[in-house]
C-alpha positions as CSV (number, residue, x, y, z in Angstrom):
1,X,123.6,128.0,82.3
2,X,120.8,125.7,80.6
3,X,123.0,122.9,81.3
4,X,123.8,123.4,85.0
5,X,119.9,124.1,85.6
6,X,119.6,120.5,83.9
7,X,122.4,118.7,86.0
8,X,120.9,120.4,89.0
9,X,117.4,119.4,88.2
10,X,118.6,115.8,87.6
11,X,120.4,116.1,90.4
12,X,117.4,116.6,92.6
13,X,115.7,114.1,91.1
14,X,118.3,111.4,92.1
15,X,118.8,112.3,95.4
16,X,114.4,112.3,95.8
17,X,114.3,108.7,95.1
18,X,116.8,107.6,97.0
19,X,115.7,109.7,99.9
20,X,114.4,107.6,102.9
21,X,110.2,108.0,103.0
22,X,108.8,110.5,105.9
23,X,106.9,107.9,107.1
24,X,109.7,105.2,107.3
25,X,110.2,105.6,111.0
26,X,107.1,104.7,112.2
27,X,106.6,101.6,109.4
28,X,110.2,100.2,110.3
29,X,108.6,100.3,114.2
30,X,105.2,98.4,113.5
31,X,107.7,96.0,111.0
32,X,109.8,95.2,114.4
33,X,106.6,95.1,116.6
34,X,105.3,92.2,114.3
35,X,108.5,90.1,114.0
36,X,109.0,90.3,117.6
37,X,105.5,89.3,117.6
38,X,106.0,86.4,115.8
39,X,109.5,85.4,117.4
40,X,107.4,85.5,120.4
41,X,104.8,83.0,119.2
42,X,106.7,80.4,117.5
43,X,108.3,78.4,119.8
44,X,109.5,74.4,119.4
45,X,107.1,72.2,119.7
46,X,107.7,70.2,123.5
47,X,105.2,66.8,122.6
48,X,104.1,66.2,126.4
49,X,102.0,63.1,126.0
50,X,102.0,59.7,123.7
51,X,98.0,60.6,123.0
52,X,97.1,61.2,119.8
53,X,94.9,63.9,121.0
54,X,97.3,65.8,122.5
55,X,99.7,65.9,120.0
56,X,97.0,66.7,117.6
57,X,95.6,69.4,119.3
58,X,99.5,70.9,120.4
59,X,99.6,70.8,116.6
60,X,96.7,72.7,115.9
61,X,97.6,75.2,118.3
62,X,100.8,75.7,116.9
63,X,99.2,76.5,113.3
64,X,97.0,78.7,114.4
65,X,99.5,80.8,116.3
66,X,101.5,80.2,112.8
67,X,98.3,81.1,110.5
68,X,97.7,84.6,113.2
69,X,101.3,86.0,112.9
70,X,101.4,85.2,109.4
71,X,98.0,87.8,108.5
72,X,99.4,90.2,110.5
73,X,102.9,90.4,108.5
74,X,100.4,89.9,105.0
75,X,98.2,92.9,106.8
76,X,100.9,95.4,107.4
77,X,102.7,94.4,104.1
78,X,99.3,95.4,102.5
79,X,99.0,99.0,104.0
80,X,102.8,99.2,103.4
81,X,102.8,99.0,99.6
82,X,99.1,101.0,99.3
């Protein structure tokens, strides 16, 4: 009997760690939101002009828009491992 209580306890114990998180639902949604945030926001870069401005400040936009989706996904990973 004391050994069938121990195969069912670690039994239990197994299938609790590989049992998917309560909350997964909800953190696999935001996780979506973000990349489809980010696939949104990156887009090739059309260079419009021979100025050196222009293409500098395109370029700076682009980063920017890189540098905002990328604190996001470091934001989220964050509260997801806390």
């Amino acid at each position: 009997m004391i050994f069938i209580k121990n195969q069912f306890t670690q039994l239990q114990n197994k299938f609790r760690q590989f049992q998917k998180p309560s909350d997964f639902e909800p953190k696999y949604a935001k996780v979506r939101q973000i990349l489809n945030d980010v696939e949104q926001n990156i887009y090739t870069l059309e260079i419009r002009s021979d100025e050196p401005d222009i293409i500098h400040n395109q370029l700076e936009h682009c980063l920017v828009s890189f540098v905002f989706c990328f604190i996001k996904i470091l934001i989220f990973l964050y509260s997801f491992i806390k």
